[in-house]
N, C-alpha and C positions, 0 to 999 in steps of 0.2 A: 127196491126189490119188488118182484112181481108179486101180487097176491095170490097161493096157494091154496086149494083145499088138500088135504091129507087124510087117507084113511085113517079113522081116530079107534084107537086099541080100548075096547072095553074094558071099565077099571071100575072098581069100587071109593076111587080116593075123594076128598072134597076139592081138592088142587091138582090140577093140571098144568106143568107151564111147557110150551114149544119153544125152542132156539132153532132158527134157519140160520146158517152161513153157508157160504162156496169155499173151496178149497183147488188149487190146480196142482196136480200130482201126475207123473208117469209113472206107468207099470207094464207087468210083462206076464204070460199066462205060461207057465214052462210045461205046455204039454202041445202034442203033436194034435190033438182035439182040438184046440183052440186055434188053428188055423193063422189069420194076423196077425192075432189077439199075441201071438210066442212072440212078434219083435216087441220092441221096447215104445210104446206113443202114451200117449198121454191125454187127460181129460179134465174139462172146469167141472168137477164133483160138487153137488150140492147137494148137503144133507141137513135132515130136520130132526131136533132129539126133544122124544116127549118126555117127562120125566113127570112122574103122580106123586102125591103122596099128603096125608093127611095135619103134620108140623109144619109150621116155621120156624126157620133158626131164629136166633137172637136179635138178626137184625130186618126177622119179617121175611125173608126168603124162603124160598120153596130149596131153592139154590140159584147163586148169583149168576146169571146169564155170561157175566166173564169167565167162571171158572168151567162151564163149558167148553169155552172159546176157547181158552187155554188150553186144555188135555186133547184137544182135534186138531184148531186149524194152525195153530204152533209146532204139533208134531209131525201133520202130514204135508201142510202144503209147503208148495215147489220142493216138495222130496221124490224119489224112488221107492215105494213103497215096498217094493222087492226088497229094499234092504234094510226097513224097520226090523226089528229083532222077534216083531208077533209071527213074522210069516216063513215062509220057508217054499224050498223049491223042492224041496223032499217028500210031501204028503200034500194031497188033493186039497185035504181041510185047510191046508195052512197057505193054499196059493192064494195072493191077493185078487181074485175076482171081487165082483161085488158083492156079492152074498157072505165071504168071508171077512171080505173089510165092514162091512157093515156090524155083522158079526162081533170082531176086534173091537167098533169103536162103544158098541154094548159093552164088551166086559170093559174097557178102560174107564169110561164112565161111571159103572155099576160099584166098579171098584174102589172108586173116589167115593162115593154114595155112600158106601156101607163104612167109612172112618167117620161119618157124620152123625153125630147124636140123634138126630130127629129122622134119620134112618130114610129117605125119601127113594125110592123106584125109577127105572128108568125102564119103561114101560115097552117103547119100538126106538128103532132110528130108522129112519126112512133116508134111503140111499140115492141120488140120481146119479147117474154115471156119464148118459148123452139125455139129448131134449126128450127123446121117446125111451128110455129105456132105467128101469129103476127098481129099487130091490126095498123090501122090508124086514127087517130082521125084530122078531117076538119073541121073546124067551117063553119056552114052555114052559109051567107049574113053576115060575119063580116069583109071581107077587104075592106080595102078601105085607 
């Protein structure tokens, strides 16, 4: 994999860890705005998830790099992500554009996070969609 630099999310943690993988998904933008974007094609997404945070679990983790892997590229790739259960063709928020998947892959994440004792953040995920084109998703007022 290429070497990356990434806009890094100012944090107050002692721990920092990044997980880059790719993922290939199609999807579909269900609005008359999004021009192409309404058929169905598809894209090698490659996303980066920062995750901060001050403990180690038990076995020296910030958290295990697999169970990343798991909650993302297990559930999105070679899927339709139009028909994961996060999105919808009903509401702007909930189309899978990049900004909303990215979105998504924050709270699935953050969510797994907060069943974990040592309580660790998941700070951005940095989204690429094409080689030029990429999103960052920051949760506002939620680290701590």
């Amino acid at each position: 994999m290429i070497q990356q630099i990434y806009p890094a999310p100012d944090h107050p943690y002692e721990f920092e860890l990044n997980k880059d993988m790719h993922f290939a998904a199609a999807h579909f933008i269900p609005h008359v705005e999004a021009g192409s974007c309404q058929e169905v094609h598809g894209h090698t997404y490659f996303a980066n998830i920062t995750i901060g945070g001050d403990q180690l679990d038990d076995s020296g983790f910030l958290i295990n790099f697999q169970h990343i892997k798991n909650l993302i590229h297990k559930r999105f790739d070679h899927t339709l992500i139009n028909q994961d259960e996060l999105f919808s063709s009903e509401s702007n928020r909930e189309f899978p554009t990049t900004e909303v998947v990215a979105k998504v892959m924050w709270e699935i994440i953050q969510s797994h996070l907060d069943s974990l004792p040592h309580r660790p953040r998941c700070l951005q995920v940095f989204l690429r969609e094409t080689p030029t084109s990429y999103v960052i998703y920051r949760p506002k007022g939620r680290q701590a």
